[in-house]
C-alpha positions as CSV (number, residue, x, y, z in Angstrom):
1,X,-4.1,16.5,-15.4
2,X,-5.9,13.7,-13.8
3,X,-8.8,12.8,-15.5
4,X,-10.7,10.0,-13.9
5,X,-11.4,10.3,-10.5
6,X,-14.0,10.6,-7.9
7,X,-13.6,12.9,-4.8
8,X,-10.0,14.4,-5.2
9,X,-9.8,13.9,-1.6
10,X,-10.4,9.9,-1.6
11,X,-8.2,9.4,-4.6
12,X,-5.2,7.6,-2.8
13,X,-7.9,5.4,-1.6
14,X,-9.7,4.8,-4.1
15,X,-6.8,4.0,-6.3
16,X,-5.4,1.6,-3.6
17,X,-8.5,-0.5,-3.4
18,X,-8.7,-0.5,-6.8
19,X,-5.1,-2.0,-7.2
20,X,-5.5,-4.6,-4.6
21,X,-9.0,-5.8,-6.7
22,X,-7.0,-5.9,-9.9
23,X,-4.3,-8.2,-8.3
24,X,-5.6,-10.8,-5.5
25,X,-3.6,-13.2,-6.3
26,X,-0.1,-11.0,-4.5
27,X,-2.0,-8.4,-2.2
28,X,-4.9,-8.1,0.4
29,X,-6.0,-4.9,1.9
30,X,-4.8,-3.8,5.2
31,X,-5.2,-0.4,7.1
32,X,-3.2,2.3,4.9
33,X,-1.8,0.1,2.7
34,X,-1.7,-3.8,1.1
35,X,0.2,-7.1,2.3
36,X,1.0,-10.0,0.4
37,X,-1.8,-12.0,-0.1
38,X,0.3,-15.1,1.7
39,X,1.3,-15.0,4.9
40,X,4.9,-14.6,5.7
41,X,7.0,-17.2,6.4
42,X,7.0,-17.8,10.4
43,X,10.4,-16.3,11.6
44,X,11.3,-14.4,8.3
45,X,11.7,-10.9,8.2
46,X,9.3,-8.7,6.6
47,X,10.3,-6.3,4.5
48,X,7.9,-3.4,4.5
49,X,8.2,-0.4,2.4
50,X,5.8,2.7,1.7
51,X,5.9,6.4,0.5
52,X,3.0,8.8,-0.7
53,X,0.5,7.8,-3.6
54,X,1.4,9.1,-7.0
55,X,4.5,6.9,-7.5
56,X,3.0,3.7,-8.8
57,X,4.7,1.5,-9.5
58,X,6.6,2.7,-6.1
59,X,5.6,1.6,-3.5
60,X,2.1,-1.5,-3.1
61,X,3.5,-2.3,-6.9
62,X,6.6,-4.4,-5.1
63,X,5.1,-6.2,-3.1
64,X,5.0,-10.2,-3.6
65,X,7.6,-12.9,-3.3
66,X,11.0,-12.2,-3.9
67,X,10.6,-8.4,-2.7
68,X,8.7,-7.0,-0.5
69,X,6.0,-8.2,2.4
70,X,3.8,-5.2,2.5
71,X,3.7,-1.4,1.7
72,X,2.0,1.5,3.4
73,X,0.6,4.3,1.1
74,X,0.0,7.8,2.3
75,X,-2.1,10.5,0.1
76,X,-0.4,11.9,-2.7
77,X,3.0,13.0,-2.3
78,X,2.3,12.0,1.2
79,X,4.0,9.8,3.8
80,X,1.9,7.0,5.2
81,X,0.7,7.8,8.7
82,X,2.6,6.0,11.3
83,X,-1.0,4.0,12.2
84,X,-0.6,3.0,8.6
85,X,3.1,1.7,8.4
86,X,2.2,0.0,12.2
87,X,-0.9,-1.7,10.3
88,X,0.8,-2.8,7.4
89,X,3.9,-4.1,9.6
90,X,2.0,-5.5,12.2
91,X,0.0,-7.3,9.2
92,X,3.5,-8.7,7.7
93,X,5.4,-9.2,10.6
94,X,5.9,-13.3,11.9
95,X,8.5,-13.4,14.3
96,X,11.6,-12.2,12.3
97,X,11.2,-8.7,12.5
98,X,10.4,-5.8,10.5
99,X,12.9,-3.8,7.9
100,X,10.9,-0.7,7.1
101,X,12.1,0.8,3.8
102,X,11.3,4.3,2.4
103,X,13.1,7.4,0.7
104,X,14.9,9.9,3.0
105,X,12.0,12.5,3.4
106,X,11.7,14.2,6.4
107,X,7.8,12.9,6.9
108,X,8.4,9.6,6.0
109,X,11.7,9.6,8.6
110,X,9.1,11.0,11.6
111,X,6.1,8.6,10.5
112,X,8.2,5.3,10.1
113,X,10.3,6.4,13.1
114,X,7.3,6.7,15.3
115,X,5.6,3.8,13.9
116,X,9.1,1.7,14.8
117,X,8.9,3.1,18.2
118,X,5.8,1.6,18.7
119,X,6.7,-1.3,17.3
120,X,9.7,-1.9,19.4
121,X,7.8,-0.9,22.4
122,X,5.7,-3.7,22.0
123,X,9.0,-6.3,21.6
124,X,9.6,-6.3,17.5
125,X,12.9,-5.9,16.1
126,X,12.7,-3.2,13.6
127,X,15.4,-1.8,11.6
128,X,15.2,1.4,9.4
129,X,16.4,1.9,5.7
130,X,16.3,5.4,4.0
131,X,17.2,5.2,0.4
132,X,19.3,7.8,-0.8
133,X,20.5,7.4,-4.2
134,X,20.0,11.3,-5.6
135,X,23.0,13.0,-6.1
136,X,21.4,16.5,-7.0
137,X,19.7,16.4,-2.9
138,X,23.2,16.3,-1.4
139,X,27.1,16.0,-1.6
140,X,28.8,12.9,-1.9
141,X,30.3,12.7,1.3
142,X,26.6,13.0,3.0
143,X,25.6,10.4,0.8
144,X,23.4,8.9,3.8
145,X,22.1,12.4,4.0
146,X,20.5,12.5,0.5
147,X,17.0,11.9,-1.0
148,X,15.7,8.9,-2.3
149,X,14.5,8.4,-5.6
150,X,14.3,5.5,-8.5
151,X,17.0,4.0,-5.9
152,X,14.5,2.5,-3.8
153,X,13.9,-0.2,-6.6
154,X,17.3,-1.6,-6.4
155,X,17.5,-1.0,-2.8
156,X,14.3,-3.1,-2.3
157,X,14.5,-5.4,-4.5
158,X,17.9,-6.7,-3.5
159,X,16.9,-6.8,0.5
160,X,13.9,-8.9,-1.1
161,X,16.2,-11.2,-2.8
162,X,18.5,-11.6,0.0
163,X,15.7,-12.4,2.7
164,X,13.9,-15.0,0.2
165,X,17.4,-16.6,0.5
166,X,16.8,-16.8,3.9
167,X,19.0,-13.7,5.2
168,X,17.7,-13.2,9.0
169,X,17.2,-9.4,9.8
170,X,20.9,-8.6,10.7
171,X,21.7,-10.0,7.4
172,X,19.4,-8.2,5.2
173,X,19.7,-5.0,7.1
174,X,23.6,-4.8,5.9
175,X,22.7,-6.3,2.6
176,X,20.3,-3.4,2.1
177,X,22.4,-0.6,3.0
178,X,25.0,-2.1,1.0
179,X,22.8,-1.6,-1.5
180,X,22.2,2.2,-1.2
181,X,25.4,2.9,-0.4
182,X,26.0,1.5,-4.5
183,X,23.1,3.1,-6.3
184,X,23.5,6.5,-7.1
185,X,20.4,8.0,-9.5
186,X,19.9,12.0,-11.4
187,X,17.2,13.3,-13.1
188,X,15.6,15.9,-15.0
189,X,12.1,17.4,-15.7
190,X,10.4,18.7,-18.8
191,X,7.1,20.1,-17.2
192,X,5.2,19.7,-13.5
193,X,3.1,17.1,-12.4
194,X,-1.0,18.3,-11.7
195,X,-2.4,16.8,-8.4
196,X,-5.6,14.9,-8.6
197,X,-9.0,17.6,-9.5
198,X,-5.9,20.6,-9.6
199,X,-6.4,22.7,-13.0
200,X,-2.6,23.8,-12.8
201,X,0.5,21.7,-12.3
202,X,2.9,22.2,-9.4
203,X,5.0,24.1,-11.2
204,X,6.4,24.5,-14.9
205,X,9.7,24.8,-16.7
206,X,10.2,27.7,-19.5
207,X,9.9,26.4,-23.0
208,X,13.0,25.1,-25.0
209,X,14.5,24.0,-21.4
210,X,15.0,21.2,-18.7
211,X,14.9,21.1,-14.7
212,X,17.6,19.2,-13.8
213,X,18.1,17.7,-10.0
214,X,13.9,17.3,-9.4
215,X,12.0,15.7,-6.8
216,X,9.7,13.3,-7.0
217,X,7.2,14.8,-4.9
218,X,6.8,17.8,-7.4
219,X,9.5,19.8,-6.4
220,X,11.1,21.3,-9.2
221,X,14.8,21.2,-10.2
222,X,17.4,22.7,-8.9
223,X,18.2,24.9,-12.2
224,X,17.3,25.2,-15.7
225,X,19.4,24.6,-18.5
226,X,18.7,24.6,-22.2
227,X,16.7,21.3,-23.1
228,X,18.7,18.7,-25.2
229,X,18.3,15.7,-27.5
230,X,17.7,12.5,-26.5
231,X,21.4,11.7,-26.6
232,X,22.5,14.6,-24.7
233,X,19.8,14.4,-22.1
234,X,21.8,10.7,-21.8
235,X,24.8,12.0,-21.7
236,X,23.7,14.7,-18.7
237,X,22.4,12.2,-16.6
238,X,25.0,9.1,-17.1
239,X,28.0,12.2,-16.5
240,X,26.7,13.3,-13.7
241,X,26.4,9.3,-11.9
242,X,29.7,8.4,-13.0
243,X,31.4,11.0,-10.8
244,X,30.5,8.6,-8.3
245,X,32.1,5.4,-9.6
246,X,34.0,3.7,-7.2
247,X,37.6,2.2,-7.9
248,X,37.2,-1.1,-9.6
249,X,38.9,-3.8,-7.5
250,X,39.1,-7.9,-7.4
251,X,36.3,-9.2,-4.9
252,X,34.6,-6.0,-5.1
253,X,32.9,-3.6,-7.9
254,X,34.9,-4.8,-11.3
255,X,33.0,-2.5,-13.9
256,X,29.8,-4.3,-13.7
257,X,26.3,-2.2,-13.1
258,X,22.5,-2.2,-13.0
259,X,20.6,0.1,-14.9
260,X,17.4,1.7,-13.9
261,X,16.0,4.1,-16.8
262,X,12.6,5.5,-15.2
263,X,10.0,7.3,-16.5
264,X,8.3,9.6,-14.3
265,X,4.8,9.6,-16.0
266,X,4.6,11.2,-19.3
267,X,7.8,10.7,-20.8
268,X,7.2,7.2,-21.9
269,X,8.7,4.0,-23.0
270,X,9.3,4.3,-27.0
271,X,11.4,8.0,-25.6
272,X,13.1,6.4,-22.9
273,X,14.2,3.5,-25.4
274,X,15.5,6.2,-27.5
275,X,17.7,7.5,-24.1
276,X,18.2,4.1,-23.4
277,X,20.4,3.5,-26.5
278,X,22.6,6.1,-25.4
279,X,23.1,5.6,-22.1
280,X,24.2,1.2,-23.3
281,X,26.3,3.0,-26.2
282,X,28.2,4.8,-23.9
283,X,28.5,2.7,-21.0
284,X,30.2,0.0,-23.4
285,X,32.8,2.5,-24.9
286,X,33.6,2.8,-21.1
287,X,33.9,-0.9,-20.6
288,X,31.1,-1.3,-18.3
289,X,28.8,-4.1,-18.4
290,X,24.8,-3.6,-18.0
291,X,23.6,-6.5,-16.2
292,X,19.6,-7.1,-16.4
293,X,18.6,-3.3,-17.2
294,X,15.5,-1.9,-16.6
295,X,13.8,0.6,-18.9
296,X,9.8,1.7,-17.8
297,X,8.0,4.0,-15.0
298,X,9.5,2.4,-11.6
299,X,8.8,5.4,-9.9
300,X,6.7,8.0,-11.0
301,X,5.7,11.2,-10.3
302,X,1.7,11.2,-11.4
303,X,2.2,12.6,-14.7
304,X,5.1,15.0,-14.4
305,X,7.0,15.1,-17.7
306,X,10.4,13.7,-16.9
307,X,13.0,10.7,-16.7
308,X,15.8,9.9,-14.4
309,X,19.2,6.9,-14.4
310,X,19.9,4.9,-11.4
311,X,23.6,3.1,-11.9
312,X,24.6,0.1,-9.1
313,X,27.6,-0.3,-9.1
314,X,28.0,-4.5,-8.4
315,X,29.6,-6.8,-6.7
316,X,29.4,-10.3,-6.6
317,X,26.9,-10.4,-3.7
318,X,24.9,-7.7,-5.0
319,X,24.4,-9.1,-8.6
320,X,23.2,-12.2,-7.5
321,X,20.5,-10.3,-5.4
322,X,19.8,-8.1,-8.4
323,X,19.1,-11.1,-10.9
324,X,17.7,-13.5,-8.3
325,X,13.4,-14.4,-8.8
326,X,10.9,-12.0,-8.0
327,X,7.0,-11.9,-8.4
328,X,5.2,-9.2,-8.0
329,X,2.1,-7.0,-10.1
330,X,5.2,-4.2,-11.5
331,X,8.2,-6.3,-11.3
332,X,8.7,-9.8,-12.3
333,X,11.5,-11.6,-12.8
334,X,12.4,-15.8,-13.1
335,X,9.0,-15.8,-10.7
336,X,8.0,-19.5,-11.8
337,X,8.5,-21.7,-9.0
338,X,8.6,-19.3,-6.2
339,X,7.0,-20.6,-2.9
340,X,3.9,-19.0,-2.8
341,X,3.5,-19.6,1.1
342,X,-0.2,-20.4,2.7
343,X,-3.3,-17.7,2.6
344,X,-3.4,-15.3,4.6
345,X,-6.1,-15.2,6.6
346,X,-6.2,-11.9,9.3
347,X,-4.5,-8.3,8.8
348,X,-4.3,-5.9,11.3
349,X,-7.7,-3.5,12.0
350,X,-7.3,-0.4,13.7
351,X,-9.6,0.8,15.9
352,X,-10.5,-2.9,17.9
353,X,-8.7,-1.4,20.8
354,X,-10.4,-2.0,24.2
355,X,-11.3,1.8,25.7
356,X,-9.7,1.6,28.9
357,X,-11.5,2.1,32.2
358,X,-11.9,5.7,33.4
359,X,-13.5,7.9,36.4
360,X,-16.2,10.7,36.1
361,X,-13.8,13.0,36.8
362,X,-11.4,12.3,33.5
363,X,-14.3,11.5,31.6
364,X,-15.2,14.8,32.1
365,X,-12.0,16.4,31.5
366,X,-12.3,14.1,28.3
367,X,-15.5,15.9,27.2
368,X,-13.8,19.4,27.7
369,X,-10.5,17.9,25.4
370,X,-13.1,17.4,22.7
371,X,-13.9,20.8,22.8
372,X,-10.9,22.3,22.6
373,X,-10.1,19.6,19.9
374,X,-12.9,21.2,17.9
375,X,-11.6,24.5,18.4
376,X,-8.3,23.6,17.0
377,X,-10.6,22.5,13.9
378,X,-12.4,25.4,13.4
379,X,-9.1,27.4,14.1
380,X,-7.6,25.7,11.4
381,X,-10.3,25.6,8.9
382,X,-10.4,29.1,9.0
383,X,-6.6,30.0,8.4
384,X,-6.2,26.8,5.8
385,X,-5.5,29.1,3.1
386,X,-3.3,31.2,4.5
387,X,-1.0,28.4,6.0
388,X,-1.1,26.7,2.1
389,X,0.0,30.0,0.8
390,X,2.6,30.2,3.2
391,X,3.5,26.8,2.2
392,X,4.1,27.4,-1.2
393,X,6.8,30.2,-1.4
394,X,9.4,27.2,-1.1
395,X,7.0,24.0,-0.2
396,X,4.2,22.0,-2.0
397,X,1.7,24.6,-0.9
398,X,-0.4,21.6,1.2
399,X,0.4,23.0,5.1
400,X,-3.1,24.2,5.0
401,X,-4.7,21.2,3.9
402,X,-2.8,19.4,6.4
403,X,-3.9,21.2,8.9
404,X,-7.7,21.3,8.3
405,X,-7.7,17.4,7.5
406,X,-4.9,16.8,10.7
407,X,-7.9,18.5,13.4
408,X,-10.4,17.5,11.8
409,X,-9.4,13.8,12.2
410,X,-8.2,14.3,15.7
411,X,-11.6,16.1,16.6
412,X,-13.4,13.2,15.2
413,X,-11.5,10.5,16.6
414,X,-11.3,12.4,20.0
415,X,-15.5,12.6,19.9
416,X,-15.7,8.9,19.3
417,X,-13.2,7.9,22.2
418,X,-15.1,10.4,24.6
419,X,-18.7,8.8,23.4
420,X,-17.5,5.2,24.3
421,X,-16.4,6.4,27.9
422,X,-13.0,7.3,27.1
423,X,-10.8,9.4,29.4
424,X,-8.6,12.4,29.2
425,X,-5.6,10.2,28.5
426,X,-7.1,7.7,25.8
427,X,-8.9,10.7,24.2
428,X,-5.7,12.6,23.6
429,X,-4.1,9.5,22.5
430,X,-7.1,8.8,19.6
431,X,-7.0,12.2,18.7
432,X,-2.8,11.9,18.3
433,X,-3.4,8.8,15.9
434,X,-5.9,10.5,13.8
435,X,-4.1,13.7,13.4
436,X,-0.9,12.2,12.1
437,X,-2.6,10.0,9.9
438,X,-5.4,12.1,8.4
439,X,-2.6,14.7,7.8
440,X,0.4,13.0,6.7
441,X,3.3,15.1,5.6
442,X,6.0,16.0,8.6
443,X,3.6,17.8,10.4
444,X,1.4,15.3,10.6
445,X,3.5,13.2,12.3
446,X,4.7,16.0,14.5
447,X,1.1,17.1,15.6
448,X,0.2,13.5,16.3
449,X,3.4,12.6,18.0
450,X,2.4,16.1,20.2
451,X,-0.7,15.0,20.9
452,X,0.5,11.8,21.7
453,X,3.4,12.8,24.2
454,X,0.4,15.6,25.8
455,X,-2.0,12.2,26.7
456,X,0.7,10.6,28.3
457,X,0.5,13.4,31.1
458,X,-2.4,13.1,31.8
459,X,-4.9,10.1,33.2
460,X,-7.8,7.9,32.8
461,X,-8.1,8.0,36.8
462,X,-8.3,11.3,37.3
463,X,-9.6,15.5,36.1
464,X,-7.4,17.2,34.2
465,X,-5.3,20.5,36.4
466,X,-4.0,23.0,35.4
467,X,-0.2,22.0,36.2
468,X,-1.5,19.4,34.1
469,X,-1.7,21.2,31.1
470,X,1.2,23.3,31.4
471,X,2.6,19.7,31.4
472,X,0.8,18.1,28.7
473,X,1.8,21.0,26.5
474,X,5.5,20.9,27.0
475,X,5.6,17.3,26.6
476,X,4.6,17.6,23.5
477,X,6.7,19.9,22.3
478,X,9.5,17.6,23.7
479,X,8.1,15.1,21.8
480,X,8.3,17.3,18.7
481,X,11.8,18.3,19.2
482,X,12.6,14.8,20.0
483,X,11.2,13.1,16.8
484,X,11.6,16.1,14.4
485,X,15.3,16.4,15.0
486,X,14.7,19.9,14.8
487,X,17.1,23.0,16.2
488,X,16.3,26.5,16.6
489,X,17.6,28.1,13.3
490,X,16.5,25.3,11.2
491,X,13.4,27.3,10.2
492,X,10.6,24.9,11.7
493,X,7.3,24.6,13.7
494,X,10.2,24.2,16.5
495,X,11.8,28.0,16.2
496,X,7.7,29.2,18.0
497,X,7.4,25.7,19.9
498,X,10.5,26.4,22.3
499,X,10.1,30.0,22.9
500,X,6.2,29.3,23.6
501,X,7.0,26.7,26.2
502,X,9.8,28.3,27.7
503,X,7.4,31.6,28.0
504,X,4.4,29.2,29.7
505,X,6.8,27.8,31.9
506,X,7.9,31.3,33.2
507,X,4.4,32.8,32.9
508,X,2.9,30.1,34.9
509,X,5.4,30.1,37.6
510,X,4.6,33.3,38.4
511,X,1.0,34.1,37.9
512,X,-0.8,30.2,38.6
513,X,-3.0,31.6,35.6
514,X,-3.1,28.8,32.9
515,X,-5.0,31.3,30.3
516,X,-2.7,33.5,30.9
517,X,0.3,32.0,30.6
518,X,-0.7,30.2,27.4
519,X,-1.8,33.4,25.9
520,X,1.3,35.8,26.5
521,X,3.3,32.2,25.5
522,X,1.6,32.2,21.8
523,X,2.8,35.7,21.5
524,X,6.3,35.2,21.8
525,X,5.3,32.2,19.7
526,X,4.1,34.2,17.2
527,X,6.8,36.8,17.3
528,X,9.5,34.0,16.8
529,X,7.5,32.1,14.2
530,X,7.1,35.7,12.3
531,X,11.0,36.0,13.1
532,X,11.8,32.9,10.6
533,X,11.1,35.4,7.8
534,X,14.9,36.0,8.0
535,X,16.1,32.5,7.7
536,X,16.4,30.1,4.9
537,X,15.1,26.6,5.8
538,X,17.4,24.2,6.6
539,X,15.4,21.1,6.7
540,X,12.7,19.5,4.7
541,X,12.0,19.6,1.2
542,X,12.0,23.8,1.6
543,X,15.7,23.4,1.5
544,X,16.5,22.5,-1.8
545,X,15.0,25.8,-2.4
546,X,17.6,27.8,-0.2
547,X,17.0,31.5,-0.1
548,X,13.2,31.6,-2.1
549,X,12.1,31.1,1.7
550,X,14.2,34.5,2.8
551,X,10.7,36.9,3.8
552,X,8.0,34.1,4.6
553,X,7.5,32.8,7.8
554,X,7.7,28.9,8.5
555,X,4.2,27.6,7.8
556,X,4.8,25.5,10.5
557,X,6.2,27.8,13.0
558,X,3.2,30.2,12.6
559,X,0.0,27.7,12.2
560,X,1.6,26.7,15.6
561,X,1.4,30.3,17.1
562,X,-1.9,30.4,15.7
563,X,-3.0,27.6,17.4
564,X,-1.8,28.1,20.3
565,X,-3.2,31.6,20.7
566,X,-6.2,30.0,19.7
567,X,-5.9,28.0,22.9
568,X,-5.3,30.5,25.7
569,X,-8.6,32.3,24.4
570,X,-10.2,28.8,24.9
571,X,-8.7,28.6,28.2
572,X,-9.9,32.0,29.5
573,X,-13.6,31.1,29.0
574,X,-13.8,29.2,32.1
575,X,-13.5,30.7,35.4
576,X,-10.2,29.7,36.8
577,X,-8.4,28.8,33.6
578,X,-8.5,24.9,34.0
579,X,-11.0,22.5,31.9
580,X,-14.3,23.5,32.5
581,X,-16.7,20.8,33.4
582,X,-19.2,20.2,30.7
């Protein structure tokens, strides 16, 4: 268990400002995350990199000369919020471009997508690097396709190394995926992990075994087997990455690797010395040579009771990266000497957007968006449990949570637009950011990406109609679609979201009655959300757990429904369907 903390809620936070404190001389503060605490070189790229709290060292622990330039964190087990990565980039970024790095999960692929779209919108180069080094997520022919892991160390470190040698961001970009494409990493787990102010851990494994393949986001393994010794648990893991080894060749990989040996919180370093041993003895009777191993917690898993190897397999190019100078709080290495660069002197602040400009008339659709904005709180608030136990048949059990803290934020942030003058557009598009990054998680950036795509519709200039809406609602699910990646069958928020906005197409067309249409759309919604029962998941972290899904609805698929319904009965309490005028 955790035992010293505040508010469970704020304990990402407060951890975060507590790390930056302990180390000012190689970070600063910035919204969601830290940068280095020197500006980055004018025309270099900046390599930022991010996940969820709870993996310290992983991910603010990297950042400083030689690695990394900055490094969003999201709540526990979380991915950053795309306002978050686009603060922390926009903080790190000098006219070379951005390389955002994080593990293939599918909310950190929606949050740093979106936050690259806005990024590139605004005329910065970005380029996108998912580690994914775990062989138990994925066969080897979809190695792309896998989760990321203890990888992301190597990964990172030698995209650092390669842009402190002054790699522009074409350069590093290939250099990093070269990287992945070399690491390959397996682990096991002993016992769950216990999320900040929880009394019970995530899950736990039967005495006298192991869970081998886990996640680092508290999933468990993949199976159970009976737990081993030291040296077999060595032999299990350095097996099952050697099935990968590529064909050693001149020029290329000659039977020279990196080691990563990480503890994932309890398991600690005296035990993982003791694995250690092994895992040198045996890659020597192999002929391999270990070049500048690393044995400690690189990325953890709060306190889950577990280990897992990560083998490079090196060339020339790569070993150079790997053993080149590094300075940063969790991973030194040769740092005397390195350029420190000038302080830095701004980051980037959220919120000092100018409200744009808007008539009576959208202002006062604006003020009727809040209150259907609050509705969607209240809705949510009162199903939270529900959609968490929903959640955690074959999930982390944290839908409803997302949920409640997702509308909540967009209510607030959609109150404080509307009090400054805001209109319907701007409100919408304040709401969007809050709900994706008070929520996290994928459908926190799906909400907020909705949201989003809805504001777009509408305008600062003018009310809000009900064609609008109609509009505004299948935008967003566009946008959701579009972003998630999603297809019907998948077993996602996107199996209700089509049928619902093919239904309020239909039901609009022929009626003109908004309510209505949004009403008899959320239930076909709901039927097709309650349909996914008969599915297994085919995306997200749910589908590592294959068939334990079979007989629950998609969390997603029916908070959606509920929501939705939720807004048709809104609707229908004004006269005509449309926004009524406060």
């Amino acid at each position: 268990m955790t035992y010293l903390l505040n508010n469970p809620a704020d304990f990402a936070v407060d951890a975060l400002r507590g790390y930056a404190a302990a180390h000012p001389e190689h970070v600063m503060l910035a919204h969601g995350g830290v940068v280095r605490s020197t500006d980055t070189p004018e025309n270099q790229p900046a390599l930022v990199i991010g996940g969820g709290s709870g993996h310290y060292p992983a991910f603010a622990g990297w950042v400083g000369p030689g690695l990394a330039h900055g490094a969003p964190c999201g709540n526990i087990f979380s991915s950053p919020s795309a306002s978050q990565v686009y603060s922390v980039a926009r903080s790190a970024e000098n006219g070379g471009g951005v390389i955002l790095g994080f593990g293939n999960y599918a909310g950190d692929v929606l949050h740093f997508g979106q936050a690259a779209e806005k990024l590139r919108a605004e005329g910065v180069d970005v380029r996108i690097i998912r580690v994914s080094d775990d062989i138990a997520s994925g066969p080897a022919e979809s190695h792309r396709d896998r989760r990321g892991i203890a990888g992301d160390l190597v990964v990172f470190k030698i995209a650092g190394a390669a842009i402190a040698a002054g790699a522009d961001l074409d350069e590093a970009e290939r250099v990093a995926w070269k990287a992945n494409d070399a690491t390959r990493s397996f682990g096991v787990a002993f016992d769950g992990c216990t999320l900040p102010g929880a009394g019970e851990a995530l899950f736990h494994v039967p005495d006298g075994e192991m869970a081998i393949g886990l996640g680092i986001h508290g999933e468990p393994g993949i199976r159970e087997v009976p737990m081993g010794t030291a040296a077999e648990v060595a032999d299990l893991l350095l097996n099952g990455v050697l099935e990968e080894e590529p064909e050693q060749s001149d020029g290329a990989y000659s039977g020279r690797v990196a080691v990563v040996l990480n503890g994932l919180g309890t398991v600690k370093y005296e035990e993982l010395f003791v694995v250690y041993g092994r895992v040198a003895e045996r890659l020597a009777e192999k002929g391999l040579t270990v070049v500048a191993p690393e044995v400690g917690e690189h990325v953890t898993s709060l306190n889950m009771a577990g280990l897992s190897l990560s083998i490079v397999f090196l060339d020339d190019e790569l070993e150079e990266l790997w053993l080149a100078p590094a300075d940063t709080p969790a991973f030194r290495r040769a740092a005397a000497g390195l350029p420190a660069g000038p302080p830095r002197t701004a980051v980037h602040t959220p919120g000092e957007d100018r409200i744009p400009e808007a008539s009576g008339e959208s202002r006062d659709s604006a003020a009727r968006i809040v209150q259907v904005l609050e509705m969607l709180r209240d809705t949510a608030a009162e199903h939270e449990e529900h959609f968490g136990r929903l959640d955690a048949v074959a999930g982390d059990g944290d839908h409803g949570q997302g949920m409640a803290y997702g509308t909540r934020g967009a209510a607030s942030a959609g109150s404080s637009a509307a009090a400054k003058g805001a209109g319907a557009r701007t409100v919408l598009l304040h709401a969007g950011d809050a709900w994706s990054e008070e929520a996290g998680g994928t459908s926190g950036a799906l909400w907020g990406a909705a949201l989003t795509a809805a504001g777009g519709v509408f305008d600062d200039e003018r009310a809000v109609s009900a064609p609008d809406i109609v509009a505004a609602l299948s935008a967003g699910i566009d946008a959701v679609v579009r972003l998630g990646g999603a297809q019907p069958g998948d077993k996602t928020m996107v199996d209700a979201a089509l049928p619902f906005r093919d239904a309020l197409a239909a039901e609009f067309d022929s009626s003109a009655d908004v309510a209505g249409a949004v009403k008899k759309a959320a239930a076909v919604a709901r039927e097709a959300a309650e349909a996914t029962a008969d599915i297994t998941s085919r995306r997200g972290r749910s589908r590592i757990l294959g068939e334990k899904s079979l007989g629950t609805p998609d969390p997603g698929a029916y908070s959606f429904s509920v929501l939705m319904d939720a807004l048709g009965t809104f609707l229908a309490s004004s006269p005509d369907g449309t926004p009524e005028q406060p």
